[in-house]
N, C-alpha and C positions, 0 to 999 in steps of 0.2 A: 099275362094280362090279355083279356079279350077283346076282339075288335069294336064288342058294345062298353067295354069299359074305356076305351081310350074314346069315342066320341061320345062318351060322358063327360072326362077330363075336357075336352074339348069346350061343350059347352057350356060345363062350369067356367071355364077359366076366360072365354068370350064375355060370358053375363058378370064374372069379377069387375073384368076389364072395362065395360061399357058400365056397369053400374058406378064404380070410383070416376068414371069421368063426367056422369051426369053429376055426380054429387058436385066435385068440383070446377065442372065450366058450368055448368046451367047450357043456356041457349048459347054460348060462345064458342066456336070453334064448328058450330052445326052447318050440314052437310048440306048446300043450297043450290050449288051448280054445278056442273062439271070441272074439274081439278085444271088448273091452264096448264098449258105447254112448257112451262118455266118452274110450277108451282108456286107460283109465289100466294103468298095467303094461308100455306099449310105449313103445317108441322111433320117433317119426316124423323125422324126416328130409327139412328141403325145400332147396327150392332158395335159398331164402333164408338159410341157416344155411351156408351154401357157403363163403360170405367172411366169417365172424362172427370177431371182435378180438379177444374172451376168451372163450378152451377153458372156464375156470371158469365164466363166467356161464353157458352155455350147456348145463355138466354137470348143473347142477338144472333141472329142468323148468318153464317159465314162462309164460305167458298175458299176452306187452302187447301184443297187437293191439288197437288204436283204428280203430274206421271214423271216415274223414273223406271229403272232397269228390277226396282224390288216391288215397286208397285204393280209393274206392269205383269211381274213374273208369273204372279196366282191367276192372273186373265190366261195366260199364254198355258199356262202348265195345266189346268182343267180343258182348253181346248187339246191340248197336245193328245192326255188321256181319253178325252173322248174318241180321239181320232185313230189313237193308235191301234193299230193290227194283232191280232194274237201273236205272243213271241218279238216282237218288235222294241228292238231296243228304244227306251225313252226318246234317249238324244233323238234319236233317228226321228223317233216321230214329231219333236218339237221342231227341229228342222224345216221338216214336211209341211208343215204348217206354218213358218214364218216365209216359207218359199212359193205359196200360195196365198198369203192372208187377204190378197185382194177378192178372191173366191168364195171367204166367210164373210157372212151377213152380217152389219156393223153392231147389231146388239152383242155379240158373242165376240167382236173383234174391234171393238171402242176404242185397240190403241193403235192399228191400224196405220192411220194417216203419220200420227207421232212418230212410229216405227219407221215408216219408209221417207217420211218426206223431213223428220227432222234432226236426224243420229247419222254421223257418219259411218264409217265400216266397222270402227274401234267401240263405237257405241251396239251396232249393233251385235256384233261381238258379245258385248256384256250381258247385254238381253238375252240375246241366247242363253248364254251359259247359266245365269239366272234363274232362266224358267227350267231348265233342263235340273237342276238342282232343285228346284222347288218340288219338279213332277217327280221327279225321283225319292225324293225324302217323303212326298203323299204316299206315293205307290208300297214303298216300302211302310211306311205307316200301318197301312190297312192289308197289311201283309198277301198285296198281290190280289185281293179278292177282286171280282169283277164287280165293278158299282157303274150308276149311274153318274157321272159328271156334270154337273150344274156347269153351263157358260154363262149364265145370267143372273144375277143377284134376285133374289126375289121381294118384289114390292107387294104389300098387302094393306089395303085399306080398311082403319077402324069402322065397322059399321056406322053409317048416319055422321062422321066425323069426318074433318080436312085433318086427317092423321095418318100417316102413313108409316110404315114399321118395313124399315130395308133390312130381311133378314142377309143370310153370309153363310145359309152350308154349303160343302162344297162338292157334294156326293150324295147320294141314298142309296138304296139297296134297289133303286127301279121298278117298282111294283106303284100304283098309281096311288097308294097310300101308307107312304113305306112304314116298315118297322123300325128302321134304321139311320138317322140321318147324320155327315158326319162334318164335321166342323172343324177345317184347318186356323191355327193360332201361332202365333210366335210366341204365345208365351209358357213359363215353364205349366209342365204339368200338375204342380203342386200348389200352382197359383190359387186362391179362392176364385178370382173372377170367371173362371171357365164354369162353373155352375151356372151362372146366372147368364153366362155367353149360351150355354144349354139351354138353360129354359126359357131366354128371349126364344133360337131358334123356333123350340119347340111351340110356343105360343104363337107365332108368326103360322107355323104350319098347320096348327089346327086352324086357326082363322080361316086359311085356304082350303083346307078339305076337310074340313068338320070333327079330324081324325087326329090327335097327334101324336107322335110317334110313340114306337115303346121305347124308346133309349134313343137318345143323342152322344154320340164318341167324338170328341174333342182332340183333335192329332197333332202331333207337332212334327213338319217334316225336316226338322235338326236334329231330333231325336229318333225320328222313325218308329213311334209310337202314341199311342191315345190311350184318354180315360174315356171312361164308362160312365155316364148319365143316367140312372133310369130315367123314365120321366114320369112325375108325384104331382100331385096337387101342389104339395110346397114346394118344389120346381117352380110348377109354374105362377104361383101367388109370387113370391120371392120377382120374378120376371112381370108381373103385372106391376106389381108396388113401384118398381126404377122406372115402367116408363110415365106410369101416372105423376110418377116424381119429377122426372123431365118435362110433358108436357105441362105441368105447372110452372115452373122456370120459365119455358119459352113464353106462356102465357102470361104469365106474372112477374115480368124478370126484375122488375124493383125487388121482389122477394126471394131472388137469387143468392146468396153468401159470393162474395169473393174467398179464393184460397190462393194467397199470393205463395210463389217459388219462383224456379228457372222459367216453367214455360209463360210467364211474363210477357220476359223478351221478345215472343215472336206474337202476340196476343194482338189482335185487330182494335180492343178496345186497350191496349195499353195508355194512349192518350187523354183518356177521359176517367181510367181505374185510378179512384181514392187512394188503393191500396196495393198497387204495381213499385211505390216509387222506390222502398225498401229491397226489394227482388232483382231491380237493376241496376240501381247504383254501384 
């Protein structure tokens, strides 16, 4: 594929995107002032929200991020790889890095204060070990190649909309318009949702540079291995369709479906869901 055929794909799959959302907001959701400090008023959008179970819990806006020692490890372990030296053992460099963290810029080192000001020795212990596992299962992943290391999630804003699309690779091949972008998962590699984990990426990244890649590799560092994405039109349709699906939801959440199960239980609207009460009894 050529570099004028990929920002084709590009800006076919922008004008999809923007076209399904004129159809469905109209003037709602239109891009009027600058984005506040908090976001509140917008719709973000990540890649985590891709395979979410209930449209309703997900139509109100909610805040359960907990940093722990497996959250925090994919921060720490893309810093470690950035940092680390030719020949330098993982460990060594994860180390390095949590021995200095006060020296990294807080967008790249977010957990930071958590790390040192809220984990005793035993915690921090685990952190370590954590991310030294994680860097290591990447590394062996992508079989040692030298890539670019993402320390910062990438946020991309839908043209003229308060929508925001937080992609999640976690590497590229480092060229300012890679070929290559690559995307750690816990999940199995047989899983279907890694495609559509792909072609979110992929969509997020033509957005930003006009260009989207030629293949997104999906890794898992339990496995020490990735799949292979090309990136297609129907990639990226497939990735336009979920999130035009979600920003309907958040927008319309009366027309959200409940899907009661386990996650219930810990569900923000558990109190107010019609259809929670069977799930937790």
């Amino acid at each position: 594929m050529t570099a004028d055929d990929r920002a084709a794909l590009a800006v076919a799959a922008r004008d999809d995107l923007v076209g399904r959302l004129d159809a469905l907001l109209g003037d709602r959701l239109r891009l009027e002032q600058k984005r506040p400090r908090d976001g509140a008023g917008w719709v973000d959008v990540s890649a985590h929200d891709l395979a979410l179970v209930c449209p309703s819990r997900w139509s109100v806006p909610f805040d359960d991020f907990v940093v722990t020692a497996a959250t925090a490890a994919g921060a720490i372990g893309r810093v470690a790889l950035r940092e680390r030296r030719d020949g330098e053992p993982v460990g060594v460099a994860v180390d390095r890095v949590l021995t200095s963290v006060d020296d990294l810029d807080r967008d790249a080192a977010w957990f930071a204060d958590w790390y040192e000001q809220e984990l005793d020795r035993a915690g921090r212990a685990a952190v370590r070990a954590a991310a030294t596992t994680w860097a290591t299962g990447a590394l062996a992943a992508v079989a040692g190649r030298p890539l670019s290391w993402a320390t910062r999630r990438q946020l991309v804003d839908v043209p003229e909309r308060t929508i925001r699309l937080r992609a999640n690779w976690d590497a590229s091949d480092g060229v300012s318009r890679p070929d290559v972008l690559v995307v750690m998962s816990a999940r199995a590699p047989s899983d279907p949702a890694l495609g559509l984990l792909a072609g979110f990426n992929a969509l997020a990244d033509g957005l930003l540079r006009r260009q989207v890649p030629a293949r997104v590799r999906v890794g898992s560092p339990a496995t020490a291995s990735t799949v292979a994405f090309p990136v297609t039109a129907d990639l990226l349709a497939r990735a336009v369709e979920r999130v035009v699906e979600l920003v309907r939801w958040r927008a319309e959440p009366d027309a959200a479906p409940t899907s009661p199960g386990r996650w219930c239980r810990d569900c923000h609207l558990l109190d107010v869901c019609p259809d929670a009460g069977a799930s937790v009894g």
